[in-house]
C-alpha positions as CSV (number, residue, x, y, z in Angstrom):
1,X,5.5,8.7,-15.8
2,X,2.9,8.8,-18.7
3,X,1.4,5.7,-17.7
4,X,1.0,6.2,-14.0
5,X,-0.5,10.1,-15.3
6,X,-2.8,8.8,-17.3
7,X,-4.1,5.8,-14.8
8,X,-4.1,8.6,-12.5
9,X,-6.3,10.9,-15.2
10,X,-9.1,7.8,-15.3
11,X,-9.0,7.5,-11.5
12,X,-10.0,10.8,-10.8
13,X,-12.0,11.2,-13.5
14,X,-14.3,8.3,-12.2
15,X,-13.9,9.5,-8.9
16,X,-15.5,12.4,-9.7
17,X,-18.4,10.6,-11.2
18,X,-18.8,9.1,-7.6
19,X,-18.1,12.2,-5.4
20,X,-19.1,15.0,-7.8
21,X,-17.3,18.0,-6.0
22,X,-15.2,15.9,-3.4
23,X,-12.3,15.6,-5.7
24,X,-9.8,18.5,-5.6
25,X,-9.1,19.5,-9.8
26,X,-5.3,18.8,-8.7
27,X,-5.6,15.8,-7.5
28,X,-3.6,13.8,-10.6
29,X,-1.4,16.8,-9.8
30,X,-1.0,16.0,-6.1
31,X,-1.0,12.9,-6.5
32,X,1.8,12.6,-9.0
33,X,4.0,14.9,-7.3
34,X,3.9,12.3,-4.3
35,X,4.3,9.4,-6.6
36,X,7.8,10.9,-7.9
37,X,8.7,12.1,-4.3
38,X,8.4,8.6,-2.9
39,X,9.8,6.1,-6.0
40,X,12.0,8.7,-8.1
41,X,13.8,10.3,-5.8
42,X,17.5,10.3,-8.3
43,X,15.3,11.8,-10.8
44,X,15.2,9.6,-13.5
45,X,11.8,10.3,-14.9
46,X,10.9,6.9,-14.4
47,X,8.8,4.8,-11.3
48,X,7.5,1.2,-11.8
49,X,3.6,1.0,-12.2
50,X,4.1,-1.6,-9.4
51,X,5.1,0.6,-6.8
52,X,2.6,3.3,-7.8
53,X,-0.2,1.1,-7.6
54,X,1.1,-0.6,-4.0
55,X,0.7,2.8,-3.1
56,X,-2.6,3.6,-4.2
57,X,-4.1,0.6,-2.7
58,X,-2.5,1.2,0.6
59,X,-3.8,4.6,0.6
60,X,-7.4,4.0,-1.1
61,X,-10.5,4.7,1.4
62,X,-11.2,0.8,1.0
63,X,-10.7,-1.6,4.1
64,X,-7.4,-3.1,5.7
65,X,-8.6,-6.7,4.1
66,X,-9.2,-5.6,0.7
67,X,-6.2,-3.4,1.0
68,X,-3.8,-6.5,2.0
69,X,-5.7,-8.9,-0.3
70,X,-5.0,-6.6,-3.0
71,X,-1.4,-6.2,-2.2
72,X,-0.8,-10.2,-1.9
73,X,-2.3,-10.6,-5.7
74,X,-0.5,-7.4,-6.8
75,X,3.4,-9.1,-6.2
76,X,2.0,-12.7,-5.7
77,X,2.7,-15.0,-8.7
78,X,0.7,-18.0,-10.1
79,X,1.5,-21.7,-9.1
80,X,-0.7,-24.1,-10.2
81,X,-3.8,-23.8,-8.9
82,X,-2.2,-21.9,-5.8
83,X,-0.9,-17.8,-6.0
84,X,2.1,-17.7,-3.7
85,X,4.1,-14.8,-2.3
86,X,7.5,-15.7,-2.4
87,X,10.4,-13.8,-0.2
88,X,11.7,-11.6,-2.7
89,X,8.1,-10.9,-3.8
90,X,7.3,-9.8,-0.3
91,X,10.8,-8.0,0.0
92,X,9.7,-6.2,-2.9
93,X,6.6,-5.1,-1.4
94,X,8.0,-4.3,1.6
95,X,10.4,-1.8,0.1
96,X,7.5,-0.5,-2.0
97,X,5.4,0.3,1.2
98,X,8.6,1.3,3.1
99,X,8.8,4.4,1.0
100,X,5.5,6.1,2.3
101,X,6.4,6.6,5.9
102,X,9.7,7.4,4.4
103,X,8.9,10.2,3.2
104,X,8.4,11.9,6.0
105,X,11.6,10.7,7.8
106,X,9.4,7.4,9.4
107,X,10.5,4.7,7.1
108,X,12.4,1.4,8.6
109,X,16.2,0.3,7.8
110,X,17.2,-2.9,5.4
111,X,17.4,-5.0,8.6
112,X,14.1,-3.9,9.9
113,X,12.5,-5.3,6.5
114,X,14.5,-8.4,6.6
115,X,13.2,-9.1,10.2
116,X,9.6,-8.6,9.2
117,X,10.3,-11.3,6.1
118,X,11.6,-13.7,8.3
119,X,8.4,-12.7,11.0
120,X,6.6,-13.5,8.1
121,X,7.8,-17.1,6.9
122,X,8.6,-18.0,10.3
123,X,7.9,-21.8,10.6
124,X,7.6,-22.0,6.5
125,X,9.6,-24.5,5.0
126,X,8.8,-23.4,1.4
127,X,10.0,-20.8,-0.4
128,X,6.9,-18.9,-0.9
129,X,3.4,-18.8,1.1
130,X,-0.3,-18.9,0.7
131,X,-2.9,-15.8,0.8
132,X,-4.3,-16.6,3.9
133,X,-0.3,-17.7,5.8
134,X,0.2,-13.3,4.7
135,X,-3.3,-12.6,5.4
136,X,-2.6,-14.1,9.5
137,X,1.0,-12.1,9.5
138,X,-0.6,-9.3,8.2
139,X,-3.2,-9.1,11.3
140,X,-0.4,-9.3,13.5
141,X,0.1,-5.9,13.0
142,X,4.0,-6.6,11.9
143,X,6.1,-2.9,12.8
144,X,7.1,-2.5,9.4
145,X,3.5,-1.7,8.4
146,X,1.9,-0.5,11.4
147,X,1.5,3.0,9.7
148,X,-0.8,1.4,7.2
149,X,-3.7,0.2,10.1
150,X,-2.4,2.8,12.0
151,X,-3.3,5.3,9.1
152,X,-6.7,3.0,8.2
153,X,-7.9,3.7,11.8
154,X,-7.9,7.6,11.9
155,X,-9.5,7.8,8.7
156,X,-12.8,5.7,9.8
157,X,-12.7,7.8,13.1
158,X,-13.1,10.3,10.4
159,X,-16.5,8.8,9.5
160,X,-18.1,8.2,13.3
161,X,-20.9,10.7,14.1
162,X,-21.8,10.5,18.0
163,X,-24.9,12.5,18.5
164,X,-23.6,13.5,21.9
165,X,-23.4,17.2,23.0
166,X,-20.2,19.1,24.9
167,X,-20.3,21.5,27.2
């Protein structure tokens, strides 16, 4: 919990460089709190940098593609001159993301994550696939992250300005 406090400290701090006056003083607070609710629910004091982070990148401000390429290189591992995602890697990530609509009583069930792995590696004979093979599933808009576009969507309505008046 140190660790993900103090990454959280340096994030805000240089967010507030950016945004002077856009970040709320809580915010490592906030954002903490949400951290523990989502990956330490027994209480343990404890939550794996890996799942914080998945988290963060899935709710940064940053686009869907940079949001999924940085997911694939967070849980993909090195082969050669190839980073693959294997099934257990993805499974991993899965459960990671699962617990954000979870925690508000919209997460999916074990089978519903097992589906979207076998979705996923559908027509893959090896045990692990390329960047651009997760890249193409992810576009599909698979139901076990359709929060995550979903969510991505409504916050760059946020940013459209029409210049129309209503009467």
């Amino acid at each position: 919990m140190q660790q993900i406090s103090r990454m959280l400290m340096k994030l805000f701090q240089r967010a507030r460089l950016e945004k002077p006056g856009q970040v709320d003083p809580r915010a490592v607070e906030f954002t903490l709190s949400l951290l523990i609710a989502m990956y330490d629910r027994s209480g343990t004091g404890y939550v794996k940098t890996r799942s914080a982070a998945a988290a963060l990148i899935s709710l940064s401000g940053d686009t869907l593609l940079a949001k999924y390429r940085a997911l694939f290189q967070f849980y993909a591992v090195p082969d050669g001159k190839e980073t693959l995602i294997t099934r257990s890697a993805l499974r991993n990530l899965l459960t990671d993301l699962n617990q954000i609509p979870a925690i508000v009583g919209e997460g999916c069930t074990l089978s519903c994550l097992e589906t979207a792995i076998h979705d996923c590696f559908h027509g893959v004979l090896s045990a692990a696939i390329v960047e651009e093979k997760f890249l193409s599933w992810l576009r599909s808009e698979p139901a076990v992250l359709l929060w995550l576009p979903t969510c991505y969507r409504l916050s760059a309505t946020k940013m459209v300005s029409h210049q129309a008046r209503c009467r």
